[in-house]
C-alpha positions in Angstrom: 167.2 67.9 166.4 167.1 68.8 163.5 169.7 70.4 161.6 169.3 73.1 158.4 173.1 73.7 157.5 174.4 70.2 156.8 174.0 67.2 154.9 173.3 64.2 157.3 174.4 60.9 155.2 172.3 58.5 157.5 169.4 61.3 157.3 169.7 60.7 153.5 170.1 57.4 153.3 166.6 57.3 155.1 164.7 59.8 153.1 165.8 58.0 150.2 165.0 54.2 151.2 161.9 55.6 152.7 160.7 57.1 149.2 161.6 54.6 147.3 159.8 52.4 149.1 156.6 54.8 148.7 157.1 55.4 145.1 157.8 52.1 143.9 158.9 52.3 140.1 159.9 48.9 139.7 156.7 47.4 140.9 154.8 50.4 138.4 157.1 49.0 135.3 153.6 47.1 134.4 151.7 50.4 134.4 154.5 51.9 132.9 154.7 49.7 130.1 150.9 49.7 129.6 150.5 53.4 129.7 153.5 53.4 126.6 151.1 50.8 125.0 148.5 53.1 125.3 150.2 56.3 124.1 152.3 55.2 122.2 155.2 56.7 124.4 155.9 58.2 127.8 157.7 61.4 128.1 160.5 60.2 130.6 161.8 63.9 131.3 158.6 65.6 131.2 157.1 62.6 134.0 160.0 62.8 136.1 160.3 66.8 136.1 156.5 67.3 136.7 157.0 64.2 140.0 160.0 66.1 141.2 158.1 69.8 141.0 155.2 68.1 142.4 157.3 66.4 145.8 159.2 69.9 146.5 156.3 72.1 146.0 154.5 69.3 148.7 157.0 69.4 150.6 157.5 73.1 151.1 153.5 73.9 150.5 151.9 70.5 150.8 149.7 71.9 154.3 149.1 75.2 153.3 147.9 74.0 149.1 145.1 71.5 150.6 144.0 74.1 153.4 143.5 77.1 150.4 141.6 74.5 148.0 139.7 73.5 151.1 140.9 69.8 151.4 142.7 67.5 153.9 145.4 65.3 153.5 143.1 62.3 153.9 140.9 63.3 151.2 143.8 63.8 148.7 144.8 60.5 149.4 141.0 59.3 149.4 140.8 61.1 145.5 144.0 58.7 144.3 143.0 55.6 145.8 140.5 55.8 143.2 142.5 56.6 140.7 144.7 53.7 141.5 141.6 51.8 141.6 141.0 51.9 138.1 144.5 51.5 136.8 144.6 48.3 138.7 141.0 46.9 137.5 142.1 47.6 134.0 145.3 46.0 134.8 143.6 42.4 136.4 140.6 42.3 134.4 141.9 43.8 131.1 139.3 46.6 130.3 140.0 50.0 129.5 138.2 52.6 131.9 140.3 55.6 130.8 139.8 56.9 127.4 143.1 56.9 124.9 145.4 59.4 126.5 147.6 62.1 123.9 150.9 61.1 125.1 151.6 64.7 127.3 148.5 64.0 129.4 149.6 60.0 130.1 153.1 61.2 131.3 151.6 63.8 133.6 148.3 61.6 134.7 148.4 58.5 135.6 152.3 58.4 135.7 153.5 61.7 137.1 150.6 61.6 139.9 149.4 59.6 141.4 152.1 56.8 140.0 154.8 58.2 140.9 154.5 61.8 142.8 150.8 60.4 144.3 148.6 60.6 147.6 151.4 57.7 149.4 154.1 59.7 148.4 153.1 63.5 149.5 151.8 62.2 152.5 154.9 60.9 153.0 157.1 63.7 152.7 154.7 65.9 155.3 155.5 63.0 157.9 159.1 63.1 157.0 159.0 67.2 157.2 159.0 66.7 160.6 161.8 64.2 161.5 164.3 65.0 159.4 166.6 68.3 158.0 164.6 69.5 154.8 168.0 69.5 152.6 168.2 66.1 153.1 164.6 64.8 152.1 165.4 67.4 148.9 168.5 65.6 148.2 166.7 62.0 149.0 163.5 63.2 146.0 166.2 63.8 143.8 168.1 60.6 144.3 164.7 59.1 143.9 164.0 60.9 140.6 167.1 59.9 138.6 166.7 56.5 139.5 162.7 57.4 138.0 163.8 58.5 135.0 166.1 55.6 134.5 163.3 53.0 134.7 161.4 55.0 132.9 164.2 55.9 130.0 164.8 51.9 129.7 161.3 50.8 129.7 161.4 49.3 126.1 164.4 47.1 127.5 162.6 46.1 130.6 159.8 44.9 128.4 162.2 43.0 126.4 163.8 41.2 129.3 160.5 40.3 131.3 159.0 39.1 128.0 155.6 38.7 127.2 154.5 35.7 129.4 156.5 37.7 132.2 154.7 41.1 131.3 151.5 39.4 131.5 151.7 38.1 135.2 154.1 40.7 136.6 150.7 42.4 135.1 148.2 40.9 136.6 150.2 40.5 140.2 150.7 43.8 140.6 147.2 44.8 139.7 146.4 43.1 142.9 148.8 44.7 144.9 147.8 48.5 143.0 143.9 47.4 143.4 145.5 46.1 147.2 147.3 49.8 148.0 143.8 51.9 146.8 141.8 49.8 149.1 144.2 50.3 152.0 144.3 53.9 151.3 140.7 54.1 150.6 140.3 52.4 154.4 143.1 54.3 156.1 141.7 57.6 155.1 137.9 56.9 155.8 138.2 55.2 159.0 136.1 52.2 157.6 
């Protein structure tokens, strides 16, 4: 049952494994780092205030948002498997599909959503809406955002440690695990 006055540690512990799970920022550092590349840099505090607002107004209005606009949840999902798609052909194959980005727009898309707030992660936090108290799936998004904007703060030395020859297949592996994710999203939502 749940419970609306108090801070469940296990409840938390959950939300927050579960979510970071979802998110995954230390599999995106190759997005991340290609995205900087791009722009020249990533706004770490604008990206990771834009996710957070994103997850809490889902969380709170995530139903009702998609019902007004006229869309499900699968189609969402659906519209950032393609998205995700793209980043991870550009990724393996090493074309650009995207124009150049201003720096504002790459920290808010690709990074902000679907990276990091995207269709995985909202859907997510609807399913966890109803098993667990909704202070403690707040308190798990913010755990999840400060360690966010960590990665994202560090990036340059995260570069610097994987090197290049590391870059280039963490790279290319997780372009097939991105171009991997779209498709299963792509399938899951579709039915196919």
């Amino acid at each position: 049952m749940k419970d609306y006055l108090v801070f469940d540690h296990k409840q938390i512990l959950s939300v927050t494994m579960i979510l970071f799970a979802i998110i995954d920022i230390i599999g995106s550092i190759p997005v991340v780092i290609e995205l900087r590349k791009k722009a020249g840099h990533i706004q770490s505090e604008k990206a990771t205030i834009v996710s957070l607002f994103l997850m809490i107004l889902f969380l709170f209005l995530g139903t009702q948002l998609l019902n007004i606009i006229g869309l499900d949840v699968a189609s969402f999902a659906i519209a950032g498997s393609f998205v995700i798609f793209f980043i991870a052909m550009e990724m393996i194959l090493g074309v650009n599909f995207f124009k150049e980005e201003i720096p504002e727009t790459v920290s808010i898309v690709p990074l902000a959503f679907p990276l990091i707030a995207g269709a995985g992660t909202m859907t997510t936090l609807l399913s966890l809406k109803s098993e667990y108290a909704t202070q403690n799936i707040l308190v798990g998004i913010v755990l999840n955002m400060v360690f966010v904007y960590f990665v994202l703060k560090n990036v340059v030395l995260l570069e610097r440690l994987l090197g290049k020859s590391g870059l280039n297949i963490l790279r290319k592996a997780f372009g097939v695990i991105l171009l991997a994710i779209a498709i299963k999203l792509f399938r899951t939502n579709t039915g196919i």
